[in-house]
N, C-alpha and C positions, 0 to 999 in steps of 0.2 A: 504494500500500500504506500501509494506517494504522499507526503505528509508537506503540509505550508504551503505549498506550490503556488504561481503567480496566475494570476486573471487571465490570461493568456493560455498557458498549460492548462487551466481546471476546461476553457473553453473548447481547447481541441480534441484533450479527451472525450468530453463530452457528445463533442458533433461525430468522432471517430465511431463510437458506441451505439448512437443512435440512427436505426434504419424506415424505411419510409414504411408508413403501416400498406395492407394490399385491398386491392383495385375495389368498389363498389356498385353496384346499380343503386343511386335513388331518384327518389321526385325531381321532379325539376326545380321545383320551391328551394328544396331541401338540398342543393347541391352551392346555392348561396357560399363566397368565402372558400368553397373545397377548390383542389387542383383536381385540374383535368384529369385520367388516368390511360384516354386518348386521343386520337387525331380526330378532329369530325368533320368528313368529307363530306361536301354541297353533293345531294343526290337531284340537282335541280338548278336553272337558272333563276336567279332573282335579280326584278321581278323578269316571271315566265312570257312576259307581254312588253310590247315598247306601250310607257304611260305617259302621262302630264306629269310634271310636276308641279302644276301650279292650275289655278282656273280662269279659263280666257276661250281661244276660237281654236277649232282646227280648223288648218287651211291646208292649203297649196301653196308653198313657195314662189312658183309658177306663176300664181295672180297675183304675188303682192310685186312682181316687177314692177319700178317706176314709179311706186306709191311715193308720196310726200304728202308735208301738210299743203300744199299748194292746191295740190294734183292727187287726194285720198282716191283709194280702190274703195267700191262699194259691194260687197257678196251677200249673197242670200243665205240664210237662214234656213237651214229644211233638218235639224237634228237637234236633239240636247239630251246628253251622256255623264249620267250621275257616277260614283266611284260605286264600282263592283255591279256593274253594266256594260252592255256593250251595244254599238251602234249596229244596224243591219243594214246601212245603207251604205253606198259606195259615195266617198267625195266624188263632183266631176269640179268642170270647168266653169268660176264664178261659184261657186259653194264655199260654204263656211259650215260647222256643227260646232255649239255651245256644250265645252267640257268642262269636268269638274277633276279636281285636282284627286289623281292616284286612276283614274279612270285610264281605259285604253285606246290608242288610238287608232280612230277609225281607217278602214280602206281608204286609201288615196291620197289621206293627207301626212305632209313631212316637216309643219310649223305649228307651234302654238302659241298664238299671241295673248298677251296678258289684257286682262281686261281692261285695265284702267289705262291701258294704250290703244283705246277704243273706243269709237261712239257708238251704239248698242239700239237695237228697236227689239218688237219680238221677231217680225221676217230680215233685217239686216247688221250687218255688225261694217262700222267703216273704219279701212286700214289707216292709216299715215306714213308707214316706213318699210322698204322692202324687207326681206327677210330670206336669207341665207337655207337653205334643205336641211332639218334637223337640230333648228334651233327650240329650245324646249323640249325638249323630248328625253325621255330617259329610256337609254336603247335596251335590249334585252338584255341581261346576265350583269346589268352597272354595277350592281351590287355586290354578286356571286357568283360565281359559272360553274354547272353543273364537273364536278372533280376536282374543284379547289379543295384546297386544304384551310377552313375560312377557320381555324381552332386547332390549335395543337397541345399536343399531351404538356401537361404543364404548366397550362394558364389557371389561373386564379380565376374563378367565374365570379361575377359580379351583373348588374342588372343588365349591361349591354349584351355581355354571353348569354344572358338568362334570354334575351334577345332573340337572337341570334339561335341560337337553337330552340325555341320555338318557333321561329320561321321555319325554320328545318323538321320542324313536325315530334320533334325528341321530348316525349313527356318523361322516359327515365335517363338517366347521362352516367357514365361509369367514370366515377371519383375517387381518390386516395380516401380511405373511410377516415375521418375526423379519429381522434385520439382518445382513448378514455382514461382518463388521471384520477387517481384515487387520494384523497384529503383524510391524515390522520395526526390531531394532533395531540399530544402527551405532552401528562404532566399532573400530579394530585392538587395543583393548585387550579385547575379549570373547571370552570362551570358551564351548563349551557347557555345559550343567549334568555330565554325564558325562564332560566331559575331565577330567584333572586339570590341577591348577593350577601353574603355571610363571610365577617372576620375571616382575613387571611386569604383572601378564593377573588380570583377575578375570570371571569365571561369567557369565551375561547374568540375569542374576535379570528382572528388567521385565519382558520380554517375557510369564514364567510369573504375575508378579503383576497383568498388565494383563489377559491373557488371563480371569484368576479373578475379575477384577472387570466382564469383559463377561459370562460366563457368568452370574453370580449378575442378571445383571439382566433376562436372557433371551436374549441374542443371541448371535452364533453366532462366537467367537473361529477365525480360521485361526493360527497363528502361521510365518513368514516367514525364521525363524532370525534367521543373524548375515548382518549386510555391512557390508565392509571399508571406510575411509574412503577412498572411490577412486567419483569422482562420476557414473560409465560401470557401475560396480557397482549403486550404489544407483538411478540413473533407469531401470535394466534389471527390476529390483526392485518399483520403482513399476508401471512400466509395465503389467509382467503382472497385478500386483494389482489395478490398475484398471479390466480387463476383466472382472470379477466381484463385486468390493467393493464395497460402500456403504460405508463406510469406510474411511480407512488412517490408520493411526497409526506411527509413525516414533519411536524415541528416540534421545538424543543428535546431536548434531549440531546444533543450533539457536543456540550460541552463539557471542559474536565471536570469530572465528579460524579460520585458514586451514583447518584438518579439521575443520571446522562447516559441513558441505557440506546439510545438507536444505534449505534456500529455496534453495539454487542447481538442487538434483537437482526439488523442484515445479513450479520453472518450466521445467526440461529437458523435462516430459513434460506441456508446457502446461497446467501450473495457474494460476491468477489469484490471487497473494497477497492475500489480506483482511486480514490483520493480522499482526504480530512485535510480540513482548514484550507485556506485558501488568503494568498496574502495583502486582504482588501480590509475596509470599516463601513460600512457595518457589514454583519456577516462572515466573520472568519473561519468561526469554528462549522462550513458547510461540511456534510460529507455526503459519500455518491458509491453507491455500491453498484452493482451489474447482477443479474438472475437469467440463464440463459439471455432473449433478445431484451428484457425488460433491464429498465434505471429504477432505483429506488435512491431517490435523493431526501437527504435530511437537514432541514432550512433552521435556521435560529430560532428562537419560540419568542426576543423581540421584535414585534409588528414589524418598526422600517425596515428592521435587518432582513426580514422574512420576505419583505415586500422588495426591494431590491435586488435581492441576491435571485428574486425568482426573474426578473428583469434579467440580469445579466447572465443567467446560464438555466432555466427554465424555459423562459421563453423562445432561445433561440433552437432547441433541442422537441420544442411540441412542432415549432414550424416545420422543422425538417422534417419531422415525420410527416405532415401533413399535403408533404412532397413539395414545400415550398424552396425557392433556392435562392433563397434574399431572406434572411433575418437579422442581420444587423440593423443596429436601432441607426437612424441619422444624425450625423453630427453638422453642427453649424459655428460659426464664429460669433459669441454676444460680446455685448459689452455688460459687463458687470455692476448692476446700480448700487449694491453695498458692497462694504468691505468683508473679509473672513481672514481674521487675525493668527486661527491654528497654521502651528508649521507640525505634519507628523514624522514620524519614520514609516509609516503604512500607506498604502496606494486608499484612496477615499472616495468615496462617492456621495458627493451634497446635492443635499433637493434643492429646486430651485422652479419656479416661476419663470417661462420664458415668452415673449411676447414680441411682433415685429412690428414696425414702426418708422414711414418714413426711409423706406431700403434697409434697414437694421435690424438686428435680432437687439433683444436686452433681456438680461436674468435678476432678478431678485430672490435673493436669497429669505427663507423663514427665519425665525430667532430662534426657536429650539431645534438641535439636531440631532439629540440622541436616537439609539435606535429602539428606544422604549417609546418613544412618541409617537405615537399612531397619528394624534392630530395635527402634525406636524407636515403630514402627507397629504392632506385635502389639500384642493387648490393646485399639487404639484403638478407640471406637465413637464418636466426635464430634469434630467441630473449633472450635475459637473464633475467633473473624474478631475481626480489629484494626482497628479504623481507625488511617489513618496518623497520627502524632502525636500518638496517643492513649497513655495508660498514665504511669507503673508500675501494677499491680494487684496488692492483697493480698488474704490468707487472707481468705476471709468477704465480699467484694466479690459485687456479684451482677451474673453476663455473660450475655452470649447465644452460646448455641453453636449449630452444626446438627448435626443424627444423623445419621447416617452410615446406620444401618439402618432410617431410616423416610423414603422414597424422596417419599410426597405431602404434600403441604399438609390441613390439617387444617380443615376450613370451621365 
């Protein structure tokens, strides 16, 4: 087992370790956020018909030679073609048909003039300006062409894919299946959210803040409750979890002392330690065991510590699975609206408030930092990473922070 190890090393292990879960059919709805798991070939031109794109006349090219405002062309009126209709007449020579925008166009004609570039009766529509074969028109296949490859294995679907293949008729889509992470947190000092509180005992908050931050990222939170620091407890805990989980996560218990049982309870239920402690603040004392293809990581049991450390090596290890291939959080350049007086020997990660402004990022920093602070985290949307032995920083200094809410790298 690697023991201290830098932010760096816990993260390559980490990604080293973790493999992409396999292939799914669901809903279309339900496929929101997932990757692709393959290519989806146009079995079809779209649209299947040359349309309008707009609502105006079809003409003929042909008549509107010579038109100006001087000298307007005047055509007859003998059609009018609503969207998801079609005309049965043939333009001739001197015709015009009233179409409606996404409708198809009629025999004969190869222009669509817009209407408000028109003077309009119910039998005549009069031109002003000649018009080029194929102006306005959306030709067949603009879209799509039957054997493209309009989606490929890997994309991240969102409403326009959601799109997009229901155009394509796809009510179920085959996705990398979502993650399911199992929440267990330890400790004889925790209570549930609903109990009340009694000398000595506080609430299990983690578990409901770890949970919200697998959700938000796509994956599928169970939470596990509470177990008591009793090491028969927690490997019974494990165990079941690991019949289902792609993940588990664990908090408290990770530190030196005798009820700091989870590296003893991972190895109970044969996991292979990868790594303990990690050389950051908050969150050092992380550890990360291995179970055949499953991770069983063990977060701090304080709040920020727990909530960070799941940022910097959590979350980039669900995306992978979810066959994502961008999980680095985005870094940007602010300027620093307060000062931060600590110099450590430890690499650190402070919350921070960041906001853009006038072509600028800017960070303000909270006034409490511990990592017992849970409310110290509202409001947060960025972190500032320290290197060790780095600092003091004052007002108006310029850092580098990561967002918190922009998940990929920026190319």
């Amino acid at each position: 087992m690697r023991i201290n190890i830098t932010l760096e090393e816990a993260l390559e292990v980490l990604l080293k370790e973790s493999t992409i879960t396999e292939a799914v059919h669901v809903p279309l709805l339900d496929a929101q956020g997932s990757v692709l798991a393959e290519d989806i070939v146009s079995d079809m031109n779209m649209p299947p018909f040359k349309k309008s794109p707009l609502d105006g006349y079809a003409v003929r090219a042909e008549d509107t030679k010579g038109a100006s405002k001087d000298r307007p062309i005047i055509l007859k009126v003998i059609d009018f073609v609503p969207a998801g209709y079609i005309s049965d007449k043939q333009l001739g020579k001197g015709e015009a048909i009233r179409i409606m925008t996404g409708a198809k166009i009629p025999e004969g004609a190869d222009v669509v003039v817009r209407f408000e570039d028109t003077e309009y009766t119910e039998e005549t529509v009069t031109i002003y300006q000649a018009y080029s074969a194929g102006t306005n028109i959306v030709r067949i296949g603009e879209d799509m062409e039957k054997g493209d490859i309009v989606l490929q294995k890997g994309t991240v679907i969102d409403a326009p894919e959601i799109g997009i293949l229901a155009t394509l008729g796809k009510g179920y889509v085959e996705v990398c299946r979502k993650p399911r992470v199992a929440i267990l947190s330890t400790g004889d000092e925790l209570l549930d959210i609903q109990q009340p509180l009694i000398d000595g005992k506080i609430r299990n908050s983690n578990s409901y803040t770890i949970a919200a931050q697998i959700k938000k990222l796509g994956a599928k939170p169970l939470m596990l409750g509470i177990c008591s620091d009793d090491i028969e407890a927690i490997t019974g805990k494990l165990k079941s979890a690991l019949t289902w989980a792609d993940i588990v996560i664990t908090t408290g218990g990770v530190s030196v002392g005798d009820h700091d049982l989870a590296k003893e309870a991972f190895q109970e239920v044969g996991g292979e330690m990868l790594f303990w402690r990690v050389r950051m603040k908050p969150g050092t004392p992380i550890a990360v065991a291995k179970k055949e293809d499953k991770l069983i990581l063990g977060l701090s049991g304080n709040p920020a510590a727990a909530y960070i450390t799941f940022e910097q090596f959590v979350r980039p290890i669900i995306l992978k699975k979810m066959g994502r291939t961008k999980y680095q959080l985005m870094e940007v350049k602010s300027i620093l609206k307060s000062d931060f007086t600590k110099v450590s020997n430890q690499n650190r990660f402070v919350r921070g408030n960041t906001y853009y402004r006038d072509g600028k990022y800017y960070t303000k920093l909270p006034g409490k930092h511990s990592s017992g602070v849970l409310t110290s985290l509202s409001g947060i949307n960025s972190l500032f990473y320290i290197k060790a032995a780095t600092g003091p920083y004052k007002k108006g200094d310029e850092i580098t922070v990561q967002l918190l809410n922009h998940p990929e790298v920026l190319k």
